[in-house]
N, C-alpha and C positions, 0 to 999 in steps of 0.2 A: 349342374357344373360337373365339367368332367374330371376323373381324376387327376389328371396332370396340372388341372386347372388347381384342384384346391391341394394339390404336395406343394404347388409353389405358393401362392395363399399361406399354405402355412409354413414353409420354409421363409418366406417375406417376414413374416410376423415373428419367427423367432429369431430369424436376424436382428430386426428393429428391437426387440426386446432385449436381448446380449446390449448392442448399442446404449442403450438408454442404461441399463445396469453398470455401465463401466462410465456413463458422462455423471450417475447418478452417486457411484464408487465417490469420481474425483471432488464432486460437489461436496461429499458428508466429509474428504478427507479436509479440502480448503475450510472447510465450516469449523472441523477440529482446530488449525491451524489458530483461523480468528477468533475465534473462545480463549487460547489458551493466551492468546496475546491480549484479549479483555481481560483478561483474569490478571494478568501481571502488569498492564494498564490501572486496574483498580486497586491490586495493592498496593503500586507507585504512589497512586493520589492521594492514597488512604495514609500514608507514610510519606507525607513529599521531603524530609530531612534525607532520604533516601534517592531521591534525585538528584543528579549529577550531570551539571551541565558543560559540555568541551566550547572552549574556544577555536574557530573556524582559524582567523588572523590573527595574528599579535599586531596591535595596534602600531605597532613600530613600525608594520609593513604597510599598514594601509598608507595610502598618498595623501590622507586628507589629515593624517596626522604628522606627516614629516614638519620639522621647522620651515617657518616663511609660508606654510599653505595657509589659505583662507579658509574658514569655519566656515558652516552653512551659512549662520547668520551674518558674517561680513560680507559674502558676495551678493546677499540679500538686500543688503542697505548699500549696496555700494552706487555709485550714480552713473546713469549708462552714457 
């Protein structure tokens, strides 16, 4: 092999190797990420008086609760 052969041989290689070290970086940082969010995941569970759940709609808004709508169950039974 001649030289110019193996400076780029080895300049390929430590390119590829930078590369893989920064996709390798972003990987342990998301890893951190999902740990910490396990961890306050399991405190949650561990403590569910601690969970706190939002209402998306006020029931006022939905159409299935305005006055005169029909309930699941009525248009269920109703006759076609």
């Amino acid at each position: 092999m001649a030289e110019q052969e193996m400076d780029a041989a080895i300049g390929k290689a430590r390119r590829e190797y930078r590369e893989a070290k920064k996709e390798m970086d972003a990987l342990q940082s998301k890893a951190g990420r999902v740990g910490q969010f396990a961890i306050k995941l399991q405190n949650a569970l561990g403590d569910p008086s601690s969970i706190r759940f939002l209402r998306a709609l006020q029931c006022s808004q939905h159409r299935a609760f305005e006055p005169g709508s029909l309930s699941y169950s009525q248009r269920q039974s109703s006759p076609k």
